[in-house]
N, C-alpha and C positions, 0 to 999 in steps of 0.2 A: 504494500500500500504506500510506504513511503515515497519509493523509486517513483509512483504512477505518479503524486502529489507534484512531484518535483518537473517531470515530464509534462503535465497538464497546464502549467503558463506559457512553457515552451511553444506549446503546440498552439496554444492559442496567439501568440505572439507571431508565429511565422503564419499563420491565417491573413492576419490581420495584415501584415505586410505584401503579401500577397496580392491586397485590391489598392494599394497605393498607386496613384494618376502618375502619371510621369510629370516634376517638375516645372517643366515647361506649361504645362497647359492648367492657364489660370483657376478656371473651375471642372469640379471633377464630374459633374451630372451627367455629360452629353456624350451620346453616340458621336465616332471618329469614324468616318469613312473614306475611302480612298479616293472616290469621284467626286468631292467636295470640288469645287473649281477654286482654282489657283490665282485668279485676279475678280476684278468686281469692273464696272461702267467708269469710264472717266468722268461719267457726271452723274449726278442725282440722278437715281432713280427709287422714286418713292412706289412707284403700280409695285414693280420686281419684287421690294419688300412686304408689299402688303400682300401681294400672292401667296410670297411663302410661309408668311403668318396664316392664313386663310384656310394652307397643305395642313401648316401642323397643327391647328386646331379642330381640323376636321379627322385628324389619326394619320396625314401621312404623316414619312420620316420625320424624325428629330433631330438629325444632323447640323453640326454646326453650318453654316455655312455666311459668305464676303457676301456684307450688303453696301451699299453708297447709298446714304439718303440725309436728305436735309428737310429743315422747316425751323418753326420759330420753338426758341426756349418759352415753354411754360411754366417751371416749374425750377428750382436750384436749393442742392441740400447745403444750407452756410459753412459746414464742417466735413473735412475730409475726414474717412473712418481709416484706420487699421485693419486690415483684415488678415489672415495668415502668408496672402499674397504680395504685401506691404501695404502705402497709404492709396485712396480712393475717393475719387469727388465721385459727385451722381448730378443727372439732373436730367427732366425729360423733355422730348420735344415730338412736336405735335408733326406727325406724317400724314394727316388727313383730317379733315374737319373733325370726326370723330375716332383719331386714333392716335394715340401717343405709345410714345415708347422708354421704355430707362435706357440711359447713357451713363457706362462706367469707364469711367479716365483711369487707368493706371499713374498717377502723377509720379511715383517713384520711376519708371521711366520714358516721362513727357518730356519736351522741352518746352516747358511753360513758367508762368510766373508764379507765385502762393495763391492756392487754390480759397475763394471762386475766383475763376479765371474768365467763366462765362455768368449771366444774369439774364433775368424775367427780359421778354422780349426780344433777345441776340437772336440774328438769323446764324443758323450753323449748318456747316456741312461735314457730314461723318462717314469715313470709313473704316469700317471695324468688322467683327463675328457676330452673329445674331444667333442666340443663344435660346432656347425652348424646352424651359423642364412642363411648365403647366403655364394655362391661361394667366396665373399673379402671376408667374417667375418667368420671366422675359426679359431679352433685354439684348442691348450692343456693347461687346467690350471687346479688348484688342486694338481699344484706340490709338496706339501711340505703334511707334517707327521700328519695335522689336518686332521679333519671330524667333519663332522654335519649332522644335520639329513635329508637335503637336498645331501648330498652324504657320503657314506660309504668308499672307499675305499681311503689308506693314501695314496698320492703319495710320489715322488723322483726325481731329476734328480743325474746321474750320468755325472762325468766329468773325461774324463782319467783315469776313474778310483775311482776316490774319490766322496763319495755319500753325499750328500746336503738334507739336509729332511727340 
């Protein structure tokens, strides 16, 4: 009985490491697929996104995949958070009259000023991952100019004009 006591953290311990995300890839929720595409539109496209909102709320895949879209800030969280990823602004913007979306800035690697860096009413243009665990939990991250090898393409957000990577 000892021996098994001793064995049985173990064991549970190499489990456990076992479902660790690779590194690289900000959050761990999301199917990784191979035919994810590799670039996004050089310019806004806000239909493209709402499409593939429209897939995965109706049960198609939940693959991450490169959106480009813009519109106006409606919404900006005053305090960057900590997450286990490093620090994080938030803030949403309106991709159709009746449709918003959360924007997560990596600012540990932006090249930006102290976050809020954007406010209520900034027209912005993003590109990032668009991410789909359920209807709440959505959202764009992979803003900023890194990659890994859990995602290929560099994002951005655009603010009035001035580009933040």
């Amino acid at each position: 009985m000892m021996a098994y006591s001793r064995l049985l953290p173990a064991a549970l311990l190499l489990a456990g490491l076992s479902g660790l995300t690779h590194p690289a890839q900000a959050r761990g929720w999301h199917d990784e697929r191979a035919d994810v595409p590799q670039t996004v539109s050089a310019t806004c496209d806000n239909q493209d996104f709402l499409s593939k909102q429209l897939a995965y709320e109706n049960g198609g895949s939940k693959a991450d995949t490169p959106v480009h879209i813009c519109g106006k800030v409606i919404a900006v969280s005053p305090n960057a958070k900590r997450t286990r990823s490093g620090w994080h602004g938030y803030f949403y913007v309106a991709v159709s009259p009746s449709v918003s979306i959360r924007i997560v800035s990596g600012l540990d690697e932006m090249h930006a000023p102290a976050w809020p860096w954007v406010a209520k009413g900034d027209q912005v243009d993003v590109v990032g991952r668009y991410y789909y665990d359920s209807i709440r939990r959505q959202g764009v991250d992979w803003t900023h100019h890194g990659t890994g090898r859990s995602w290929h393409v560099p994002g951005y957000v655009t603010v009035n004009g001035t580009k933040y990577d």
